[in-house]
C-alpha positions, -999 to +999 in steps of 0.1 A: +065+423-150+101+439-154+108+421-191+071+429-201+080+464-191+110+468-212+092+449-240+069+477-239+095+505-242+113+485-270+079+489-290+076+522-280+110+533-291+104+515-329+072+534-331+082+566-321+109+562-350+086+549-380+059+577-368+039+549-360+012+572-334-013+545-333+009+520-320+022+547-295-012+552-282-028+514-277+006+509-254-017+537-232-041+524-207-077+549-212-069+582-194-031+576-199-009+607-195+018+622-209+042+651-194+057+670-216+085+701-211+069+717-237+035+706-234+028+699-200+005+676-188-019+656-214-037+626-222-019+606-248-040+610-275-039+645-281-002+646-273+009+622-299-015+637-324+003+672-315+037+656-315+027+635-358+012+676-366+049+689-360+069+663-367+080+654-405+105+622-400+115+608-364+150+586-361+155+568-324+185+557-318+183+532-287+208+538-257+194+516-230+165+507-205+163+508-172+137+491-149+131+498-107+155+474-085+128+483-061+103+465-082+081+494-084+061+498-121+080+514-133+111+519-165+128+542-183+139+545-220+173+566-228+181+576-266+190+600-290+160+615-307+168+633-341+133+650-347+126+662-378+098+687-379+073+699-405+096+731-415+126+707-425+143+720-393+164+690-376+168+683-337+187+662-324+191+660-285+191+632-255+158+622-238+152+597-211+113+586-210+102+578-174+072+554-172+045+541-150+024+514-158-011+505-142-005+482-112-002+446-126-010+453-159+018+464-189-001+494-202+014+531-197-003+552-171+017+581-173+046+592-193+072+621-177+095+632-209+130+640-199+152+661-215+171+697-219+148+723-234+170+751-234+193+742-271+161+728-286+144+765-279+175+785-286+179+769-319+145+760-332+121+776-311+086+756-301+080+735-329+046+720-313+030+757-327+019+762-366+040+788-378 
């Protein structure tokens, strides 16, 4: 299951950058969560259809995957995320994705986002809310 897992985070990681939500979503098993810093908790739907409202252009820049040596199902994508969000603002910043798929299976359970809030708020404020 490890190669199928970092397939999945490959696809993820090409649809996050060409805004492709849909694609985002069918990697989801139903009832799949995301955790967000900003957003906390949610199922995936409604947080990638929050995340397309506020964002304008997305570029990922791969850094590397890691998978469990204890074979648990489990993976985690690292890269540079320069977010682009509806007010033209630009964000650039490091996040590492932790995911956990359904036992046996290659679809996304939950989703913990990992990264530093702090300089994305001091500098652009929470770009999830309509100005």
């Amino acid at each position: 299951m490890q190669q199928a897992y970092i397939d999945v985070l490959h696809k993820y990681m090409k649809a996050l950058g060409e805004s492709d939500y849909g694609t985002i979503v069918g990697l989801f098993s139903p009832g799949g969560k995301v955790l967000s810093p900003f957003l906390g908790e949610m199922h995936a739907g409604p947080f990638f259809e929050r995340l397309q409202g506020a964002s304008n252009r997305n570029v990922i820049t791969p850094i590397d995957v890691f998978t469990s040596t204890t074979g648990a199902n489990r993976a985690t994508a690292y890269f540079q995320y320069d977010w682009t969000v509806t007010d033209g603002t630009l964000i650039t910043f490091k996040v590492m994705d932790l995911f956990e798929f359904d036992e046996g299976s290659d679809k996304v359970s939950y989703l913990t986002l990992i990264y530093d809030t702090h300089p994305i708020r001091a500098t652009a404020g929470n770009k999830y809310e309509a100005s």
